[in-house]
C-alpha positions in Angstrom: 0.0 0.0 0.0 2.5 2.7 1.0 3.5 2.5 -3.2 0.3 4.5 -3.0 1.5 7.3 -0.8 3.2 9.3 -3.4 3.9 13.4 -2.8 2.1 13.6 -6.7 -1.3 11.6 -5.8 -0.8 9.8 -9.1 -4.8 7.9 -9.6 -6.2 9.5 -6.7 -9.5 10.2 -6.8 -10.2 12.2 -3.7 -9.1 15.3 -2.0 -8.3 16.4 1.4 -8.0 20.1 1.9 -6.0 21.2 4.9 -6.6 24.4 6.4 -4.3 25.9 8.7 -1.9 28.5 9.9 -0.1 28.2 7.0 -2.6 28.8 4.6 -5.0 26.2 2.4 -3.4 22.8 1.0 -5.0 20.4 -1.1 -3.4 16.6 -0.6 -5.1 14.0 -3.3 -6.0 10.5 -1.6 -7.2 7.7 -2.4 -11.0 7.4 -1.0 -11.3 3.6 -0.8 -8.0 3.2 0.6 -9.0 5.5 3.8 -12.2 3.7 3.7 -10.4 0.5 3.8 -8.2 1.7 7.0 -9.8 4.5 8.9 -13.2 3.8 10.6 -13.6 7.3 10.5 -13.4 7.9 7.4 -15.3 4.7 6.4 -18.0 6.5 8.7 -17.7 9.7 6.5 -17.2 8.6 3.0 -20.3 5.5 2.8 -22.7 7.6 4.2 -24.8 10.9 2.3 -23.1 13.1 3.8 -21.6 16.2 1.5 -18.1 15.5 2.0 -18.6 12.2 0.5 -20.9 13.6 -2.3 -18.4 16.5 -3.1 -15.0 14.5 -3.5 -13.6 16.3 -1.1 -13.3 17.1 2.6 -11.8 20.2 4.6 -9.7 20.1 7.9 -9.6 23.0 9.8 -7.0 24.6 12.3 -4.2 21.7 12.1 -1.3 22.0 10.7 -0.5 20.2 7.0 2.7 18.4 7.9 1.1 16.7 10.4 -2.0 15.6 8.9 0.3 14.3 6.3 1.6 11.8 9.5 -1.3 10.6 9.8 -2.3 9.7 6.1 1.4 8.7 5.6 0.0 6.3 9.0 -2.8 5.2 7.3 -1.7 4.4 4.0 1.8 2.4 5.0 1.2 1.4 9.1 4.1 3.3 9.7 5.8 6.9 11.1 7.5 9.3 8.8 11.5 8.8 9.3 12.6 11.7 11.6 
């Protein structure tokens, strides 16, 4: 899975949009794999809610990097080196 995790996105099909101190950043997913591995985002994405209509969901007030430690988490089962 973690062949998946690349900085580019390449086939995603989903987007996570980041909003924090340091401005607005888009990060392109893949929606079945956090469905596959995140309960919470299972929750989110099979149900009618708008985010899952709309392709895309928005997180407020944390920082990008580490939201990108947690999808890095979720797509590999690992942490990002130090």
């Amino acid at each position: 899975m973690h062949l998946l995790w690349r900085p580019a996105g390449q086939n995603a099909d989903y987007t996570i949009v980041v909003q924090g101190e340091e401005g607005e950043q888009e990060i392109p997913v893949h929606r079945m794999l956090l469905e596959a591995r995140s309960p919470f985002f299972r929750g989110m994405l099979e149900s009618n809610m708008a985010e899952a209509q709309q392709g895309r969901y928005v997180v407020r007030d944390i920082n990008a990097e580490v939201f990108k430690a947690l999808l890095h988490f979720i797509y590999t089962g690992g942490r990002l080196a130090a």
